[in-house]
C-alpha positions as CSV (number, residue, x, y, z in Angstrom):
1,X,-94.7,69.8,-18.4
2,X,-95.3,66.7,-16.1
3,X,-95.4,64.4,-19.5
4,X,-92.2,66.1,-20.6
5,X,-90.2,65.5,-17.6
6,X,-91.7,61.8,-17.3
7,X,-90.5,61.0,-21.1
8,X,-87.4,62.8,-20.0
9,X,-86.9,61.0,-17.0
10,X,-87.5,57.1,-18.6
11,X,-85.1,58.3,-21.6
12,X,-82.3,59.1,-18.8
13,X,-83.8,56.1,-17.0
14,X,-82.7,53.8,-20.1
15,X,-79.5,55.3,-20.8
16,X,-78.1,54.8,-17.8
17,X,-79.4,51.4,-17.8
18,X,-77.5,50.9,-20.8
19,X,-74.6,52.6,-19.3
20,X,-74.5,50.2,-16.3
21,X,-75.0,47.2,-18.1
22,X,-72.1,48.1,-20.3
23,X,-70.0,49.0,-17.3
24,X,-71.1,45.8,-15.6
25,X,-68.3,44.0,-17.3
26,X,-67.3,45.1,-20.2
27,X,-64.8,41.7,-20.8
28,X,-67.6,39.6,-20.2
29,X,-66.9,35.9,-22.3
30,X,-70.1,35.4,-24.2
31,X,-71.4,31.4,-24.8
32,X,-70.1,31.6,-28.1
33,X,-66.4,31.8,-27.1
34,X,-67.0,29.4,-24.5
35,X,-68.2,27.2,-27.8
36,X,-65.6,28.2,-29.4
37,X,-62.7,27.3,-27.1
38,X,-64.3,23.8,-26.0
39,X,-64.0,23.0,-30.3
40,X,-60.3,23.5,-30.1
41,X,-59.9,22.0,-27.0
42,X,-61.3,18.8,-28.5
43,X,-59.9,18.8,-31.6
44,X,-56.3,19.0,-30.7
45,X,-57.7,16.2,-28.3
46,X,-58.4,13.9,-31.0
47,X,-55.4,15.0,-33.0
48,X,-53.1,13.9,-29.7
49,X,-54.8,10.7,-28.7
50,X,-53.8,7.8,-31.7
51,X,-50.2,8.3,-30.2
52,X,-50.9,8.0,-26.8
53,X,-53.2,4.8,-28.0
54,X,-50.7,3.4,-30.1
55,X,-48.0,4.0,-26.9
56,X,-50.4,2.3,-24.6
57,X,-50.9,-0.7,-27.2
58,X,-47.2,-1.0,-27.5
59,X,-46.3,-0.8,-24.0
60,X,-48.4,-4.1,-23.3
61,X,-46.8,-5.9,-26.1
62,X,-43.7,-5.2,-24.9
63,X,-45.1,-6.2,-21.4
64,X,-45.4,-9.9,-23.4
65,X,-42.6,-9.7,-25.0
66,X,-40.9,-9.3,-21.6
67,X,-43.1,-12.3,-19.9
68,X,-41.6,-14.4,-23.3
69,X,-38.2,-13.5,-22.6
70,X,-38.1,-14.0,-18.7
71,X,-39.9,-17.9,-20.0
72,X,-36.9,-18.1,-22.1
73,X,-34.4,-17.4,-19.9
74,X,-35.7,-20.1,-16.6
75,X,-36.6,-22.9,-18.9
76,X,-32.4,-22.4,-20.4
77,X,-31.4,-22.5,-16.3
78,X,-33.9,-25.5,-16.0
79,X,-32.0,-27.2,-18.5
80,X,-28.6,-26.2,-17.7
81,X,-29.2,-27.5,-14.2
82,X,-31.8,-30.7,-14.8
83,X,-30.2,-31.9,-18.5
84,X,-32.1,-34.7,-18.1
85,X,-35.3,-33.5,-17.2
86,X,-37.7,-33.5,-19.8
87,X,-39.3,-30.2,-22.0
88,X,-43.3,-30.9,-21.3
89,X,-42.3,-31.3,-16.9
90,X,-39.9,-28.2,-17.2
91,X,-43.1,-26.3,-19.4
92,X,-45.3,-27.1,-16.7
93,X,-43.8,-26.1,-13.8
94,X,-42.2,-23.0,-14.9
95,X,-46.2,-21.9,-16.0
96,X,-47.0,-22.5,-12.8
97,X,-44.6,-20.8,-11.3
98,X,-43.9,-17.6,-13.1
99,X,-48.5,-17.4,-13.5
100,X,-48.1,-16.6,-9.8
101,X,-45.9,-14.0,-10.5
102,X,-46.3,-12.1,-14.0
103,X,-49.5,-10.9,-15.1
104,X,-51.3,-11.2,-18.4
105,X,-51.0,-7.0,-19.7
106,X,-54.2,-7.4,-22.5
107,X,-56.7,-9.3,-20.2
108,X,-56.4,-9.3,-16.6
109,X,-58.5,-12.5,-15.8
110,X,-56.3,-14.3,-18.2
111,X,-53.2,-16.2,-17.4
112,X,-50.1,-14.5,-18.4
113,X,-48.8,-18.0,-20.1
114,X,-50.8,-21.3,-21.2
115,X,-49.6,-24.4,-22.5
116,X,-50.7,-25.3,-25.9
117,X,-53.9,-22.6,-25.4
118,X,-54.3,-19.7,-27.4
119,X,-55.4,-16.8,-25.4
120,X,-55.5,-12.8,-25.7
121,X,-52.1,-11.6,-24.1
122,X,-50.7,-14.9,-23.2
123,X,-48.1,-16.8,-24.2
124,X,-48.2,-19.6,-25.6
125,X,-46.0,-22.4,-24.4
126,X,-45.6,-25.9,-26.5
127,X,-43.5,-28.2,-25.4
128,X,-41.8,-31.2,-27.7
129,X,-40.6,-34.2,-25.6
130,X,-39.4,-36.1,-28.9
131,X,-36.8,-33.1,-29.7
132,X,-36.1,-32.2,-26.0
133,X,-37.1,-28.5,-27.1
134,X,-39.7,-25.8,-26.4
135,X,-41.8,-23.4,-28.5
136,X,-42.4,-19.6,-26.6
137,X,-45.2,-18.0,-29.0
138,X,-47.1,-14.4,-28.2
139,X,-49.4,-12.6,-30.8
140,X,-50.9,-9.2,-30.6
141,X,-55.1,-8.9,-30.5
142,X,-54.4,-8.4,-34.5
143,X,-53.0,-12.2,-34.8
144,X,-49.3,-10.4,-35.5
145,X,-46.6,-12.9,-33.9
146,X,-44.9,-10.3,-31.2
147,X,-42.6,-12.9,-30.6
148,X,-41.7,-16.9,-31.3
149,X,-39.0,-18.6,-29.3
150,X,-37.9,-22.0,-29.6
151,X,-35.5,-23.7,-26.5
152,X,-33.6,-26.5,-27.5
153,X,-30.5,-27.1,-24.9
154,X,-28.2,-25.4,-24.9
155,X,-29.1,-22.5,-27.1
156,X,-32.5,-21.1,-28.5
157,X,-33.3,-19.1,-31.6
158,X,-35.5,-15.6,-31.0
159,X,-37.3,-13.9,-33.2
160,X,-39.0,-10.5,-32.1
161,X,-41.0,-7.7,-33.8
162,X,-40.4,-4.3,-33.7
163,X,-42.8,-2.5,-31.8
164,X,-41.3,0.8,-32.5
165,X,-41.8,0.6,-36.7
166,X,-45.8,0.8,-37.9
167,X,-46.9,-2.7,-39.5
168,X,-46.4,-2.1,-43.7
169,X,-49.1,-4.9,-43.8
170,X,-52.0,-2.5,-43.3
171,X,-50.5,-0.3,-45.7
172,X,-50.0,-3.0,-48.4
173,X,-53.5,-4.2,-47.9
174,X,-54.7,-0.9,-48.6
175,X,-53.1,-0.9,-51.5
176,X,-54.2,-4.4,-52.6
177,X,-57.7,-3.1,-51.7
178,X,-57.2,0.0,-54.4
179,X,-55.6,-2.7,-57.2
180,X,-58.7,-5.2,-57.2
181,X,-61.2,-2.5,-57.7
């Protein structure tokens, strides 16, 4: 009777270790839903991030776009007040000036303008004594011309690209790609 109540005993012994494990928590989240949540969780990461890149990328150009703009407008008021002055003294000392003030948006050790020197997130300022007039240049880090400017007293001629429509270059090159093979 002693063996029957022992093998009795560890069978009740196990059920109710069954029992309390199950009544332990019974909405207990296992590793795999952990998994499971983490790998949506990152892929409607990477769905969301291009546009927050491509906002970010935009936001500096327009940053450039600005700094061209605010050239623009003091060399005109240079002009206007010093008619006589000439483009390549009026180039250099506005550089100097607004460097101290505006800041380069792609590279922050860079100048935020630079006479006749190409450099990532400047712009590029090149000045023509012979025609009295100045060129206001800023590219992207693809090469694209963000803006082009050109002062000659007492008007100046913009051009400026649309930050907010995608480039239809990539797109065509694509497509030139698919034609040659």
């Amino acid at each position: 009777m002693d063996e029957n109540k022992t093998a009795q005993e560890i069978e009740t012994q196990k059920q109710d270790a069954k029992q309390e494990k199950g009544a332990e928590n019974p909405n207990k989240i296992t590793l795999f839903e952990v998994f499971i949540f983490v790998l949506i969780i990152l892929c409607i990461g990477l769905y969301v991030s291009p546009n927050f890149l491509v906002k970010l990328e935009n936001r500096k150009y327009a940053q450039i776009q600005t700094n061209a703009g605010i050239f623009t407008s003091k060399a005109l008021s240079e002009f206007s007040s010093n008619p006589k002055m000439k483009a390549s003294v009026i180039s250099k000392k506005l550089t100097e000036e607004l460097n101290a003030v505006n800041k380069n948006p792609l590279s922050k050790k860079g100048p935020a303008y630079s006479i006749n020197e190409k450099c990532e997130g400047c712009v590029i300022i090149t000045p023509d004594d012979k025609l009295n007039s100045i060129s206001v240049e800023a590219y992207s880090n693809e090469n694209a011309l963000l803006v082009r400017t050109v002062i000659q007293p007492p008007s100046f001629v913009t051009y400026t690209r649309d930050l907010t429509v995608p480039d239809k270059k990539k797109k065509d090159d694509k497509k030139d790609k698919k034609d040659a093979q």
